[in-house]
DRENFIBA-91502 format. One record per residue (C-alpha): z negated, x negated, y. Coordinates in Angstrom, 1 decimal. Example, Ala and Ser with C-alpha at 12.3 -4.5 7.8 and 13.67 -1.06 7.14 Angstrom:
2
{dovo {-7.8, -12.3, -4.5}}
{dovo {-7.1, -13.7, -1.1}}
***
This chain:
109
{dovo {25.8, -179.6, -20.5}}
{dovo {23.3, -178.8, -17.8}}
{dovo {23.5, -182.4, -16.1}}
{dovo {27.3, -181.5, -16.5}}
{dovo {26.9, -178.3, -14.8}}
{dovo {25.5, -179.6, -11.9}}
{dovo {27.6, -182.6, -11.4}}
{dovo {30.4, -180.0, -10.8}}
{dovo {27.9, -177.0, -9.2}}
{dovo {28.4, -175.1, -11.8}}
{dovo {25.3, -172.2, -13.1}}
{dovo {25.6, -170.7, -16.7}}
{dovo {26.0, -167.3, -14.0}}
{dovo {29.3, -168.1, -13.5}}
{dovo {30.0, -168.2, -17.1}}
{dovo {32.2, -170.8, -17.6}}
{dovo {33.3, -172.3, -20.5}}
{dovo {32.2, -175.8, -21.9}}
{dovo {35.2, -176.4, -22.9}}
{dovo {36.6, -176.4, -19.3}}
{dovo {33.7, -178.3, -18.4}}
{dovo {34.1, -181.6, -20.1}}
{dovo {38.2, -180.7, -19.3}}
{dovo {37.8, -181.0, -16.2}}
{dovo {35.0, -184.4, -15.9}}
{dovo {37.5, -185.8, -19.0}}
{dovo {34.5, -185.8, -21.2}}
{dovo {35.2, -185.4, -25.2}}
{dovo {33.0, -183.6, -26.9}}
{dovo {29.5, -185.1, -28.6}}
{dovo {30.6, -184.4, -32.3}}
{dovo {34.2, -186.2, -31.3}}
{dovo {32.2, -189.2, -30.4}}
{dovo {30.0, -189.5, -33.6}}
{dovo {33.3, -188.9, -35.7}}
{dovo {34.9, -191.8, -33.7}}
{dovo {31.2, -194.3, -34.8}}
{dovo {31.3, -193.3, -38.4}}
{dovo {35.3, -194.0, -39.0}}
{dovo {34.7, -197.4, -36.8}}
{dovo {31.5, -198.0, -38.9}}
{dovo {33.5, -196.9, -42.0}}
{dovo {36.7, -199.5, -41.3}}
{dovo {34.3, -202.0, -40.9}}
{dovo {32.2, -201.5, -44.3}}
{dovo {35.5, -201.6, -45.7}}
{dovo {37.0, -204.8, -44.5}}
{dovo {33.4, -206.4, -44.9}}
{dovo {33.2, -208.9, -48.2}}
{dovo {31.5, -207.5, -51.3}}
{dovo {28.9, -210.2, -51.4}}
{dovo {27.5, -208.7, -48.0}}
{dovo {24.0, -207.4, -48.2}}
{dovo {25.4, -204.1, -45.9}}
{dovo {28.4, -203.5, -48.1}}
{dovo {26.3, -203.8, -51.2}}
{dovo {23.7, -201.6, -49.9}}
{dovo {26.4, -198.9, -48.9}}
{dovo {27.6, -198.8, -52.2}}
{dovo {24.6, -198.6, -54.6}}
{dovo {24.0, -195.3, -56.4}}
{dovo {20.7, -194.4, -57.0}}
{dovo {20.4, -192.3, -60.7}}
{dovo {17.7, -189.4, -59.9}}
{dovo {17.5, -186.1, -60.6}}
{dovo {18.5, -183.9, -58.0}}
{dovo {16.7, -181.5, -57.0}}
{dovo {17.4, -177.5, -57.4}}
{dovo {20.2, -175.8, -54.4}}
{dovo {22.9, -177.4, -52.6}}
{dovo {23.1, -181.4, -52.9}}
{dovo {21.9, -182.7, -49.6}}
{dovo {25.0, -183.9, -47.8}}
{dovo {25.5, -187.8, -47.4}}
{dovo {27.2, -189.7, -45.0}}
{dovo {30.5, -190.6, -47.5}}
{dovo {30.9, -186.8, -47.4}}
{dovo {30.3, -186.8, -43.9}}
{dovo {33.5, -189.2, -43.7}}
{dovo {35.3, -188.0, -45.9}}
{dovo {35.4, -184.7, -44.6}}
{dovo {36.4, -186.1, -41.0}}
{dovo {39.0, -188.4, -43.2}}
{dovo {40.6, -185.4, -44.3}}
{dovo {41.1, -183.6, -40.9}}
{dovo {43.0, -186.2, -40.4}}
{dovo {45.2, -185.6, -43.6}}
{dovo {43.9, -188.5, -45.6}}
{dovo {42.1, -188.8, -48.9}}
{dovo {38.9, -191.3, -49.4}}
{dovo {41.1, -193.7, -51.0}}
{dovo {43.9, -193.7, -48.4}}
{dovo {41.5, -194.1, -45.8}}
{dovo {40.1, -196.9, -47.5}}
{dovo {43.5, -198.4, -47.9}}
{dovo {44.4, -197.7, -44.0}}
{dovo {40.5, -199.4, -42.6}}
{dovo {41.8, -203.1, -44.4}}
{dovo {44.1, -203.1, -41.4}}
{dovo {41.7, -203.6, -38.5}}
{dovo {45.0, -202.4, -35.9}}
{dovo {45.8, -199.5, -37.4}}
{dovo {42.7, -198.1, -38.0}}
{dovo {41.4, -198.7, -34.6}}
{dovo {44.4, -196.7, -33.6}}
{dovo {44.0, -194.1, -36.1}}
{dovo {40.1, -193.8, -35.3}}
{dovo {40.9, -192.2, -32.3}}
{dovo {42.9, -190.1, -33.2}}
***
């Protein structure tokens, strides 16, 4: 945000908001961006074949004990949480990334 303050000449004194900020450079947000890489990464684990050494790593399970407190969050909840902002399920989204043209569409959403 500071490199984005001064392209515009902006101080944090003037208090303006971030928001208007990237408004008004057309800049989305960081967090959009990274939703955008794991639903493209996501489509693409999806349409990849089940003998490849990515897609069969992705969907091993280890068996361990977990630890004591909250389960450490992994990256399929990461997606599926973004999944359902957008009002899909896991196995709707999964159903929607086998089309390579409507996902792409739907990823940037």
């Amino acid at each position: 945000m500071k490199y984005l303050r001064a392209i515009l000449g902006i101080t944090r004194s003037d208090k303006i908001r971030n928001e208007y900020i990237r408004a008004e450079l057309e800049i989305e947000p960081l967090v959009k961006s990274i939703e955008i890489n794991q639903l493209r990464l996501f489509g693409h684990l999806i349409r990849m074949q089940n003998k490849q050494e990515a897609k069969i790593i992705w969907q091993t399970r280890i068996c361990e004990k977990r630890l004591r407190g909250r389960p450490k969050k992994t990256w399929d909840d990461a997606v599926a949480e973004i999944l359902k902002e957008h009002g899909l399920n896991w196995q709707e989204g999964k159903i929607k990334a086998r089309n390579k043209h409507e996902w792409s569409k739907f990823e940037h959403n």
